[in-house]
ROTITI-389233 format. One record per atom (N, C-alpha, C, CB): residue in three letters; x, y, z. Coordinates in nm, 2 decimals. Glycine has a CB too. Example, Ala and Ser with C-alpha at 12.3 -4.5 7.8 and 13.67 -1.06 7.14 Angstrom:
residues 2
<pt ala, <1.32, -0.57, 0.78>>;
<pt ala, <1.23, -0.45, 0.78>>;
<pt ala, <1.32, -0.33, 0.78>>;
<pt ala, <1.13, -0.45, 0.90>>;
<pt ser, <1.28, -0.22, 0.71>>;
<pt ser, <1.37, -0.11, 0.71>>;
<pt ser, <1.29, 0.00, 0.79>>;
<pt ser, <1.41, -0.06, 0.57>>;
END
This chain:
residues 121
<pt unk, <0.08, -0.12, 0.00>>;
<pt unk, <0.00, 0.00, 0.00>>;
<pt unk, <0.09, 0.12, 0.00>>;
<pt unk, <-0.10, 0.00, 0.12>>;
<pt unk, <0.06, 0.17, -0.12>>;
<pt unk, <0.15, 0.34, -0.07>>;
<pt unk, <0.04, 0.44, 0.02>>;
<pt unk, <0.17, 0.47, -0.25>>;
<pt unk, <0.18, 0.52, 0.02>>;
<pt unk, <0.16, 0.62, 0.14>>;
<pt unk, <0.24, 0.75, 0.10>>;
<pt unk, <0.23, 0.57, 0.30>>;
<pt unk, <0.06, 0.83, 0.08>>;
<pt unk, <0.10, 0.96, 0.07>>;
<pt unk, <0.11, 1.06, 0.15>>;
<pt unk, <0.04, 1.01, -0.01>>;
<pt unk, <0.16, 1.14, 0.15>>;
<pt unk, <0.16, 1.23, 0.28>>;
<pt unk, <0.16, 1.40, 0.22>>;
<pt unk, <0.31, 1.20, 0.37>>;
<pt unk, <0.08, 1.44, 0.23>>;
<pt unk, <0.07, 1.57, 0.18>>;
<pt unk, <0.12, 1.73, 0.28>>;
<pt unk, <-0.10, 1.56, 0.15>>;
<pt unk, <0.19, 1.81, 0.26>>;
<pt unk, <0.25, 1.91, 0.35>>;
<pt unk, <0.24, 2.04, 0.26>>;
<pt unk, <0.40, 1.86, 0.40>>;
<pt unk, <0.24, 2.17, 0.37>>;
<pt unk, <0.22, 2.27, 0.32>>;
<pt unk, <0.11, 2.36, 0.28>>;
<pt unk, <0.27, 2.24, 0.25>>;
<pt unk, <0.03, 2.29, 0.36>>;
<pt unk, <-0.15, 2.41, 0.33>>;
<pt unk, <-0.15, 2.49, 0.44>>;
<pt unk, <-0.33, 2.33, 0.34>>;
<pt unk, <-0.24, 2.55, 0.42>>;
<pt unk, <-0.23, 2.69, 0.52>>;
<pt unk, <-0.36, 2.75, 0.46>>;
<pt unk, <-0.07, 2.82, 0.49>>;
<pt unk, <-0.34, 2.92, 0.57>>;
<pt unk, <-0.38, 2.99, 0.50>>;
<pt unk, <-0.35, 3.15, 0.45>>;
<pt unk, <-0.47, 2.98, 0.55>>;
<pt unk, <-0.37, 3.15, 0.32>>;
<pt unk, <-0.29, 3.27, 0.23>>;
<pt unk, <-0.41, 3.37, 0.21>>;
<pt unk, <-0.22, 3.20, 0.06>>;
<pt unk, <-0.35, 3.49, 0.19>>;
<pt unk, <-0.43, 3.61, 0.12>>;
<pt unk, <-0.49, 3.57, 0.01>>;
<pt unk, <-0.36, 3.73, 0.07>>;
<pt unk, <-0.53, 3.60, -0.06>>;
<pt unk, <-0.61, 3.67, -0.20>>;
<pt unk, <-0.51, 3.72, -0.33>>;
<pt unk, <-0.69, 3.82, -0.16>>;
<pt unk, <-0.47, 3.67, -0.42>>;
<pt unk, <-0.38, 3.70, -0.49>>;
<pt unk, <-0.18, 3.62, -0.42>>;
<pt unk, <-0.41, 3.87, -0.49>>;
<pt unk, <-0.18, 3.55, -0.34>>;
<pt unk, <-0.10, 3.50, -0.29>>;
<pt unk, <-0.07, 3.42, -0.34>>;
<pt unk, <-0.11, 3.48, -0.21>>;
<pt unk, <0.05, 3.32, -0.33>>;
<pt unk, <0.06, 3.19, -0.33>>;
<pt unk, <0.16, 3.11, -0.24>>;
<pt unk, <0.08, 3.15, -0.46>>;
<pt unk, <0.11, 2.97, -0.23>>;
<pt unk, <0.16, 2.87, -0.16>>;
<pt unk, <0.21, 2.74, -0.21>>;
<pt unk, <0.08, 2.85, -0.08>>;
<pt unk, <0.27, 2.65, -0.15>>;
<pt unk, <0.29, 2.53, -0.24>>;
<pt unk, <0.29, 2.44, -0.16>>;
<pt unk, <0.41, 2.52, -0.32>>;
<pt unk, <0.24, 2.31, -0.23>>;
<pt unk, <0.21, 2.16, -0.16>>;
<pt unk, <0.35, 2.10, -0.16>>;
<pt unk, <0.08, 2.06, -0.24>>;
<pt unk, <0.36, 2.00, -0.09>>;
<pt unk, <0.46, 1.91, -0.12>>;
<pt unk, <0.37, 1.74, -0.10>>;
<pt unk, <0.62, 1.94, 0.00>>;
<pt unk, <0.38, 1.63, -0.20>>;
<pt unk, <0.35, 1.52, -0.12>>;
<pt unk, <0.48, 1.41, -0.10>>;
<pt unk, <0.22, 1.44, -0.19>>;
<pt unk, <0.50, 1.34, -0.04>>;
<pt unk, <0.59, 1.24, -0.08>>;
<pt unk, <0.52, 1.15, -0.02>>;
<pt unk, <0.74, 1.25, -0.03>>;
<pt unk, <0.62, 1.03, -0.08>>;
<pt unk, <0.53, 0.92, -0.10>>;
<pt unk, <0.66, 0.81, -0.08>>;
<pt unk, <0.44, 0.91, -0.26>>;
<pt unk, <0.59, 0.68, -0.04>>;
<pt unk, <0.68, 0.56, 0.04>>;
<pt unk, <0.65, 0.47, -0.10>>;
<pt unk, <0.61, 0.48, 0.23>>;
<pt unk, <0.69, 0.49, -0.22>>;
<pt unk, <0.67, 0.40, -0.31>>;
<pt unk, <0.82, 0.41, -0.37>>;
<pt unk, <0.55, 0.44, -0.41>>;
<pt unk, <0.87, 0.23, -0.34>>;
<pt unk, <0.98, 0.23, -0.42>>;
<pt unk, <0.99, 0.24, -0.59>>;
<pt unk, <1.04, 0.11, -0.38>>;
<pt unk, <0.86, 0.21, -0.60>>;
<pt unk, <0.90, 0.26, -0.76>>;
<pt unk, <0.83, 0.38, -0.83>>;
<pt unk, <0.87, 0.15, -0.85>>;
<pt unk, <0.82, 0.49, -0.71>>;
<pt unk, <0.82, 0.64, -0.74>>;
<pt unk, <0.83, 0.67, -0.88>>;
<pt unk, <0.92, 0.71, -0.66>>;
<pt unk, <0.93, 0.72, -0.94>>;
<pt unk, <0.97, 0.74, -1.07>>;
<pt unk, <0.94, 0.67, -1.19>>;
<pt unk, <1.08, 0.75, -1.08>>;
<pt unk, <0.86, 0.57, -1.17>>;
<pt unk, <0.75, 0.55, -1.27>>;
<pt unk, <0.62, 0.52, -1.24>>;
<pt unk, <0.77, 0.46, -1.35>>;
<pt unk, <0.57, 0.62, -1.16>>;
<pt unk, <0.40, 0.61, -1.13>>;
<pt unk, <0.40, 0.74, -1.17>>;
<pt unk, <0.33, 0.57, -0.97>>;
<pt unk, <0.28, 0.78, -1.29>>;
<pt unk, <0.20, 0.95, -1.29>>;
<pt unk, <0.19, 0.97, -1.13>>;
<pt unk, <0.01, 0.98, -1.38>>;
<pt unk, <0.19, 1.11, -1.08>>;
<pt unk, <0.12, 1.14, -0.99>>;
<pt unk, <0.01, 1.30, -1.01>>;
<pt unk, <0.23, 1.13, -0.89>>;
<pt unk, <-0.12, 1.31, -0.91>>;
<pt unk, <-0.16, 1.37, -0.95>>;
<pt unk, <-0.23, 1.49, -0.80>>;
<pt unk, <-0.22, 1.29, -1.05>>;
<pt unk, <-0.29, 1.58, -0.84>>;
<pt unk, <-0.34, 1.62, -0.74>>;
<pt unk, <-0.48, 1.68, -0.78>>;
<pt unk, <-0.26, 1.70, -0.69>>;
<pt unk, <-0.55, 1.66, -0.67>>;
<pt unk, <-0.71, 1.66, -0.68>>;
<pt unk, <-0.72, 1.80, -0.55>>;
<pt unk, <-0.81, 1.45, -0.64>>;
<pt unk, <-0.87, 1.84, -0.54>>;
<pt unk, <-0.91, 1.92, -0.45>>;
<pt unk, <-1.06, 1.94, -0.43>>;
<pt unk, <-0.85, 2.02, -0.46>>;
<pt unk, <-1.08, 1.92, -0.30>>;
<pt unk, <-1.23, 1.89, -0.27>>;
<pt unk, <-1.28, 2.04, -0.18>>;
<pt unk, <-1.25, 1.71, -0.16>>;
<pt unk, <-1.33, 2.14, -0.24>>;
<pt unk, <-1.42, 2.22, -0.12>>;
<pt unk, <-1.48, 2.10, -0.05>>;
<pt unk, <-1.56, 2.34, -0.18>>;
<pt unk, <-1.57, 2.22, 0.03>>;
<pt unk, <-1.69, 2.15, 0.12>>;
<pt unk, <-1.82, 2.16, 0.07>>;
<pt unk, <-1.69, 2.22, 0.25>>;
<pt unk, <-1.91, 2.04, 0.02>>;
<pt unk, <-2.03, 2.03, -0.02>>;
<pt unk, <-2.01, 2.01, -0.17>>;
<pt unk, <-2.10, 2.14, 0.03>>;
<pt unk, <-1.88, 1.96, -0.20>>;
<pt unk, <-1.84, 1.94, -0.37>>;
<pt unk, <-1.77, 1.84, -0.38>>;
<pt unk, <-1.77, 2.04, -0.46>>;
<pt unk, <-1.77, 1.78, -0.54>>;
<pt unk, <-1.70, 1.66, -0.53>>;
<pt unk, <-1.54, 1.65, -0.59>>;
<pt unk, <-1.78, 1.56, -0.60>>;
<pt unk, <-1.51, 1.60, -0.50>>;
<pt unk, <-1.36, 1.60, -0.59>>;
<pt unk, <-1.31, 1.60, -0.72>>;
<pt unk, <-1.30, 1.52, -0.57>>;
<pt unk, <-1.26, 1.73, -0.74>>;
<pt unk, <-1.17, 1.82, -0.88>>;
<pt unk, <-1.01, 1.78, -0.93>>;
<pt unk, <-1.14, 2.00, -0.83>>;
<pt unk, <-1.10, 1.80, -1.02>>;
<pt unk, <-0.91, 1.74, -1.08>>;
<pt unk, <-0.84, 1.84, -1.09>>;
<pt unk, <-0.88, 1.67, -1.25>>;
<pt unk, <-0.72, 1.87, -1.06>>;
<pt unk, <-0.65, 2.02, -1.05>>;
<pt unk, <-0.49, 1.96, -1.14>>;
<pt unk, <-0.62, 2.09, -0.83>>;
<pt unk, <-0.39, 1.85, -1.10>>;
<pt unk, <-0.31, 1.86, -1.21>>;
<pt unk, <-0.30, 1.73, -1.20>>;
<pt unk, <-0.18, 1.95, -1.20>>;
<pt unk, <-0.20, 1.68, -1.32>>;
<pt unk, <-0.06, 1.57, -1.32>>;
<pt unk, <0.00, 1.55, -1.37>>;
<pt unk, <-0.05, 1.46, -1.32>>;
<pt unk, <0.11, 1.45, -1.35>>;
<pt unk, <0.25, 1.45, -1.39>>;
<pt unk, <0.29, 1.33, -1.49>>;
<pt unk, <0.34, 1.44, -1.26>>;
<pt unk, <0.33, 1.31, -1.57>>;
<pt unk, <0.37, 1.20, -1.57>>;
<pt unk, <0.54, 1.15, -1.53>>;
<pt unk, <0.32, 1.18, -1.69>>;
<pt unk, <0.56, 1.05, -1.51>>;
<pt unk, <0.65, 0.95, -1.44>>;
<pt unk, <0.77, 1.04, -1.45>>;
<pt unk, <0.67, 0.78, -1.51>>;
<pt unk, <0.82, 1.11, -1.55>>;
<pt unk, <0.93, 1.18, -1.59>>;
<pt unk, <0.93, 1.28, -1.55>>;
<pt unk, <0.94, 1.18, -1.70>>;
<pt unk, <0.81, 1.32, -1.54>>;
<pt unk, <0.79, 1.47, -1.56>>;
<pt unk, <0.80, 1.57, -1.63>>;
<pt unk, <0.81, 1.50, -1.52>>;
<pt unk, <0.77, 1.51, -1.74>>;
<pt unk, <0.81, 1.61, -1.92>>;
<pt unk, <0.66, 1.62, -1.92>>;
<pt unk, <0.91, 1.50, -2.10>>;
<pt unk, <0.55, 1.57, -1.94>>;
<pt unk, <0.42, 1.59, -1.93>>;
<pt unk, <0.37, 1.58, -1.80>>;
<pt unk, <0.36, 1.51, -2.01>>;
<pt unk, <0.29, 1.73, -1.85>>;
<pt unk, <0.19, 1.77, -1.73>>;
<pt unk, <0.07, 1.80, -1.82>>;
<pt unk, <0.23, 1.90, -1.62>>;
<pt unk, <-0.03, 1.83, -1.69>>;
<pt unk, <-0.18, 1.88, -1.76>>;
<pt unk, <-0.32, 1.91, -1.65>>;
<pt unk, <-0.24, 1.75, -1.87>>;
<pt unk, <-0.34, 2.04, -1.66>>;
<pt unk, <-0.36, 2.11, -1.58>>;
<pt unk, <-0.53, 2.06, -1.61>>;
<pt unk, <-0.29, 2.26, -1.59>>;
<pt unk, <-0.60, 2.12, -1.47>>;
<pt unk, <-0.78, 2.15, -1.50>>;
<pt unk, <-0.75, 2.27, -1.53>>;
<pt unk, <-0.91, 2.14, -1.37>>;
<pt unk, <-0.89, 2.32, -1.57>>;
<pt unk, <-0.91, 2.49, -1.67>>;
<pt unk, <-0.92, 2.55, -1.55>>;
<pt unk, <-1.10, 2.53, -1.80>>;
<pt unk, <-0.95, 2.50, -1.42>>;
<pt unk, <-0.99, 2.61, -1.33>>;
<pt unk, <-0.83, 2.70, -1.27>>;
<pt unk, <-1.11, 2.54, -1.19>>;
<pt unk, <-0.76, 2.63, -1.29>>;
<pt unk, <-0.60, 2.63, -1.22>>;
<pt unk, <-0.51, 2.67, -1.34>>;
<pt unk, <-0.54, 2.46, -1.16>>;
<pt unk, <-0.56, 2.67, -1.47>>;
<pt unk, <-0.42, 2.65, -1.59>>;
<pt unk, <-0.39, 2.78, -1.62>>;
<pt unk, <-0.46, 2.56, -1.75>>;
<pt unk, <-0.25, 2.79, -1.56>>;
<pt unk, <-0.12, 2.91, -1.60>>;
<pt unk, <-0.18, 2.99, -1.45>>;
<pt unk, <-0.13, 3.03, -1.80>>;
<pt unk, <-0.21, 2.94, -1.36>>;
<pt unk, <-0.19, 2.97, -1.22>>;
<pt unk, <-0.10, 2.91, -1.13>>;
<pt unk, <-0.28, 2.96, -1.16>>;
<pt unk, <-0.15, 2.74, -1.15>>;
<pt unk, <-0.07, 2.65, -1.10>>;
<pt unk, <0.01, 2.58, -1.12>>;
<pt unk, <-0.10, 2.60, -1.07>>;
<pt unk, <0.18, 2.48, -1.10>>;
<pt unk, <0.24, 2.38, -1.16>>;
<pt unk, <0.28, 2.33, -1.07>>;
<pt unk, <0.34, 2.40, -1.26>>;
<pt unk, <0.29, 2.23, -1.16>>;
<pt unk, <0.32, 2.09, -1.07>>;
<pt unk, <0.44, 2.01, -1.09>>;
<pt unk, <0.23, 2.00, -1.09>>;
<pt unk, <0.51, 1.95, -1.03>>;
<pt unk, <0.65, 1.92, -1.07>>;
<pt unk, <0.70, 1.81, -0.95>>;
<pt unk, <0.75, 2.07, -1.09>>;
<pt unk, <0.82, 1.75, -0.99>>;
<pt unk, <0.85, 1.67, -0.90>>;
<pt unk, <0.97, 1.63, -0.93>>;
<pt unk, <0.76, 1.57, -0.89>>;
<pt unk, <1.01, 1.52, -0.80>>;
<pt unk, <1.20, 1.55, -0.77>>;
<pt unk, <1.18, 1.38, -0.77>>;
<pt unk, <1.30, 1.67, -0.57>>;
<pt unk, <1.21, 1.30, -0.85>>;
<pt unk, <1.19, 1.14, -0.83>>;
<pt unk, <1.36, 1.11, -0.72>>;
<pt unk, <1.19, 1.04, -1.03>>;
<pt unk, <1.44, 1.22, -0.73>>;
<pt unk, <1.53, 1.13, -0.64>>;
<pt unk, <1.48, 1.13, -0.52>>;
<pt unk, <1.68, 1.16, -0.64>>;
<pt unk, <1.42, 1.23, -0.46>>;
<pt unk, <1.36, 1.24, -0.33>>;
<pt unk, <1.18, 1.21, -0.31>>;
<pt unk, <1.40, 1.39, -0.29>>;
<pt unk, <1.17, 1.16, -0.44>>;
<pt unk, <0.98, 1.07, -0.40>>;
<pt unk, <0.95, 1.16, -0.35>>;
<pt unk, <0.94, 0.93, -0.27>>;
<pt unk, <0.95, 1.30, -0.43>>;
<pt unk, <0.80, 1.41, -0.40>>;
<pt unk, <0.75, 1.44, -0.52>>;
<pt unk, <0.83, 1.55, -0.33>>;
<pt unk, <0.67, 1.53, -0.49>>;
<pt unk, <0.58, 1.61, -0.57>>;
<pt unk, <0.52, 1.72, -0.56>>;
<pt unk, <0.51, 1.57, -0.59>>;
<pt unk, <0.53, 1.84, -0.66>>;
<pt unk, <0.51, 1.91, -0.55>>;
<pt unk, <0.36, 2.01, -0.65>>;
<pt unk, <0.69, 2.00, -0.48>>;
<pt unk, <0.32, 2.09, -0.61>>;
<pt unk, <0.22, 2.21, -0.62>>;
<pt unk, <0.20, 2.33, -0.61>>;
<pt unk, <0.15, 2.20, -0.58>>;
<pt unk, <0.28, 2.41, -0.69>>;
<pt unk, <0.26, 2.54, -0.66>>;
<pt unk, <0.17, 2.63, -0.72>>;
<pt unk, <0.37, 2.60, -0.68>>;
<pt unk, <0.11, 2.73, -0.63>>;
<pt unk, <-0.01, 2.72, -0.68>>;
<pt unk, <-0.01, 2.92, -0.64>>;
<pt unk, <-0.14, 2.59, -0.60>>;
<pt unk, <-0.02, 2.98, -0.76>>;
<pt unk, <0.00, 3.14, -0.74>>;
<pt unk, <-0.17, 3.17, -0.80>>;
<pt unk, <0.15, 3.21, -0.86>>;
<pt unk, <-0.19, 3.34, -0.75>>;
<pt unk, <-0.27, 3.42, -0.78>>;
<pt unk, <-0.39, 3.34, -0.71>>;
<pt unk, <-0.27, 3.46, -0.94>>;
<pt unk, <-0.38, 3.29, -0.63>>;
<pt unk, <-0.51, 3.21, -0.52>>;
<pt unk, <-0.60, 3.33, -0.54>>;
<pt unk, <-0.47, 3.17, -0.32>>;
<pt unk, <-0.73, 3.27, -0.57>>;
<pt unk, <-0.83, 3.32, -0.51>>;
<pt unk, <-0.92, 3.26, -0.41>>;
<pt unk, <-0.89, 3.36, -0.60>>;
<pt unk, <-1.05, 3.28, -0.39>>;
<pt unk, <-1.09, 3.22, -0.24>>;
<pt unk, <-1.15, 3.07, -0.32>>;
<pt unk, <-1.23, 3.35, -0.12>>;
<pt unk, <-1.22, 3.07, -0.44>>;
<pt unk, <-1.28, 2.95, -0.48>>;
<pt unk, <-1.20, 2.88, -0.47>>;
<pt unk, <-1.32, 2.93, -0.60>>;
<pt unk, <-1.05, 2.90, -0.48>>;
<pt unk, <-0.93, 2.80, -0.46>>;
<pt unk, <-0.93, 2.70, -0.30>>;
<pt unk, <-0.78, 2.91, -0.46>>;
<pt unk, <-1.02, 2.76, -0.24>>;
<pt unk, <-1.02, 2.69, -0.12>>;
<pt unk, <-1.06, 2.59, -0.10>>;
<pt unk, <-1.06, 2.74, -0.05>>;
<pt unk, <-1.00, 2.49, -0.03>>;
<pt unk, <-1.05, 2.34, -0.07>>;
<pt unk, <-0.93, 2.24, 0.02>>;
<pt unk, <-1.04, 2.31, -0.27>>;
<pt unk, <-0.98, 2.12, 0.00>>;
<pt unk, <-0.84, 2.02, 0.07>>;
<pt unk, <-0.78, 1.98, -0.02>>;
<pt unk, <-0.86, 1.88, 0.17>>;
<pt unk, <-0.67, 1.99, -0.06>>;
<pt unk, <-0.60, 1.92, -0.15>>;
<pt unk, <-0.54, 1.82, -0.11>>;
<pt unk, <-0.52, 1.99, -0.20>>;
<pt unk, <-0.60, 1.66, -0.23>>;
<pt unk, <-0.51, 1.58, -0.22>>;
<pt unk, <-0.42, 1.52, -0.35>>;
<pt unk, <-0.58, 1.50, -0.17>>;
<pt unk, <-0.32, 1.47, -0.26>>;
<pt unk, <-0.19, 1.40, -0.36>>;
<pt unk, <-0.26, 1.24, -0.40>>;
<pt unk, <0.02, 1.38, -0.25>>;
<pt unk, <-0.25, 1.23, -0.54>>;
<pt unk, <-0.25, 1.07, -0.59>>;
<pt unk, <-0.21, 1.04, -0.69>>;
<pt unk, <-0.35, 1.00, -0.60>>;
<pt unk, <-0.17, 0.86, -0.69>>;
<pt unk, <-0.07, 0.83, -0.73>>;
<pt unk, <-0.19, 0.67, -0.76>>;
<pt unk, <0.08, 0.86, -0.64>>;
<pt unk, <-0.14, 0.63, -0.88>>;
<pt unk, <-0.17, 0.49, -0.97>>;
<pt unk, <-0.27, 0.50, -1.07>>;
<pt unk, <-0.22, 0.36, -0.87>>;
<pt unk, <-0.28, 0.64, -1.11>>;
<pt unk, <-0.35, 0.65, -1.18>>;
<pt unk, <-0.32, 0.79, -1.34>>;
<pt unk, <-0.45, 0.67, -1.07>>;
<pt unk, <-0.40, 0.81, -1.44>>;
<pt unk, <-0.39, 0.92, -1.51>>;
<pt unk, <-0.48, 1.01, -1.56>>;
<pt unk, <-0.33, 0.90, -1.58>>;
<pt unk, <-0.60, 0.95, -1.57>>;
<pt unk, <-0.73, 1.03, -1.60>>;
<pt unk, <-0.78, 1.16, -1.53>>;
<pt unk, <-0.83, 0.95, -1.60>>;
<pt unk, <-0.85, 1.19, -1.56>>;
<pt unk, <-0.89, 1.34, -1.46>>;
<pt unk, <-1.03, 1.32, -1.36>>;
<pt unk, <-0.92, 1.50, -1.58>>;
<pt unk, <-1.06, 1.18, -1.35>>;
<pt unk, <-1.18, 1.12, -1.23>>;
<pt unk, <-1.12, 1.08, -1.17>>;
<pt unk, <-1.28, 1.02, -1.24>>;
<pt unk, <-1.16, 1.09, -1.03>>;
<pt unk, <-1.07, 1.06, -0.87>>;
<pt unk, <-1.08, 0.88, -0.89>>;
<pt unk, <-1.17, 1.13, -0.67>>;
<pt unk, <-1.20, 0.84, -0.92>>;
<pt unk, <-1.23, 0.66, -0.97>>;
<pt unk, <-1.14, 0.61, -1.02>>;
<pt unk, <-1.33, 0.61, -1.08>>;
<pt unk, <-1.03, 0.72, -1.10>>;
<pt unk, <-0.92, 0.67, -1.17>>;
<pt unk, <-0.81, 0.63, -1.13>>;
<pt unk, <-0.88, 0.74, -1.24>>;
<pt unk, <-0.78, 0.72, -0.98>>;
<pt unk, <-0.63, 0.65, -0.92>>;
<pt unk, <-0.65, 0.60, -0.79>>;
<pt unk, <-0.50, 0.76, -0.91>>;
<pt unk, <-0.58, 0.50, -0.77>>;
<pt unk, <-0.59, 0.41, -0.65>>;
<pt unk, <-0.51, 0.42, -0.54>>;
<pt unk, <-0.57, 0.29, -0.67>>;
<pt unk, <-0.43, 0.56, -0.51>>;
<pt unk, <-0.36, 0.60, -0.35>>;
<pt unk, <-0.41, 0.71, -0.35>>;
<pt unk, <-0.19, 0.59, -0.31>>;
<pt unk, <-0.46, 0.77, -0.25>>;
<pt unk, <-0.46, 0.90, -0.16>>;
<pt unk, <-0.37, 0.92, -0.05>>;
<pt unk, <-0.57, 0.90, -0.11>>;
<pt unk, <-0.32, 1.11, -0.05>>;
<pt unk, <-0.32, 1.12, 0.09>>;
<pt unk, <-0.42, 1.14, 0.17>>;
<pt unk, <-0.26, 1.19, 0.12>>;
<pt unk, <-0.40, 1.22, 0.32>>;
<pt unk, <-0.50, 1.24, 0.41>>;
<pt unk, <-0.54, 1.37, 0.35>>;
<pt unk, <-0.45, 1.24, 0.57>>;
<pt unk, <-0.48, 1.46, 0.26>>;
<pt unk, <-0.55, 1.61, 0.22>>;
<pt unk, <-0.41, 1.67, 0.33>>;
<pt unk, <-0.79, 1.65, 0.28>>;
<pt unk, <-0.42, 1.82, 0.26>>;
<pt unk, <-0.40, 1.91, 0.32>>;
<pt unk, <-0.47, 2.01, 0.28>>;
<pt unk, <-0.29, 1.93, 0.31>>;
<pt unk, <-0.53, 2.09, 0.38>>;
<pt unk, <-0.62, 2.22, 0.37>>;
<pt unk, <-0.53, 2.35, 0.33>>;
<pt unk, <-0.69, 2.25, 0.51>>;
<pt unk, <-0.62, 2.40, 0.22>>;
<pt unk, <-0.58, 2.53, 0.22>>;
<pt unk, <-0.67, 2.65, 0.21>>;
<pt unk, <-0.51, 2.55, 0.14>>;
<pt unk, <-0.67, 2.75, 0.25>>;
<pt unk, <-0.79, 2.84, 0.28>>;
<pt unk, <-0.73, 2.99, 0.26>>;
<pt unk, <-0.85, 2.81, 0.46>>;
<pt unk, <-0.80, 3.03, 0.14>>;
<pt unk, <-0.76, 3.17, 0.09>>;
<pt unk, <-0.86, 3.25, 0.13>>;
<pt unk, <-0.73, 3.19, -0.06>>;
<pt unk, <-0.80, 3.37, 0.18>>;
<pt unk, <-0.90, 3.46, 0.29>>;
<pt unk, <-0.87, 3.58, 0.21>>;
<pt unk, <-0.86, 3.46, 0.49>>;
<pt unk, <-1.03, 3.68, 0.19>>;
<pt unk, <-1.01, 3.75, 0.13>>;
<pt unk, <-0.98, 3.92, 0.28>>;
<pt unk, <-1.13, 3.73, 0.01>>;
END
């Protein structure tokens, strides 16, 4: 079973930004896509980015694209999320996953626990 661990939420201004980190206990890190999703409250989980294994391809959701990137360090099994010009809709738990590539959460099979982030206007 992997294990994600998501770090780095908070809460930011309005026009701010912050960045996620997940790492992950998978020895064969550097070839799994990984991805990140984000759930407000009273909505269903959004597809926001992913990576693939290399990380030469990415691909963003419309609500995030040329705000957010995503990127990752396979010698150190992370991944990370940086995520500029937040506005408050941006507010949500973000989670890191991994075994999957489509843009439905049905699609990949590890989660972390979420990290919250909350943009305050």
């Amino acid at each position: 079973q992997v294990q994600l661990v998501e770090s780095g939420g908070g809460l930011v201004q309005v026009g701010g930004s912050l960045t996620l980190s997940c790492t992950s206990s998978e020895d064969t890190f550097s070839g799994t896509p990984m991805g990140w999703f984000r759930q407000a409250p009273g909505k269903e989980r959004e597809f926001v980015a992913r990576i693939s294994s290399s990380g030469i391809t990415t691909y963003y959701g419309d609500s995030v694209k040329g705000r957010f990137t995503i990127s990752r360090d396979n010698a150190k099994n992370l991944v990370y999320l940086q995520m500029g010009s937040l506005a408050p809709e941006d507010t949500a738990t973000y989670y890191c996953a991994a075994g999957g590539w489509g843009i439905s959460p049905r699609e990949w099979t590890s989660w972390g626990q979420g990290a919250m982030v909350t943009v305050s206007s």
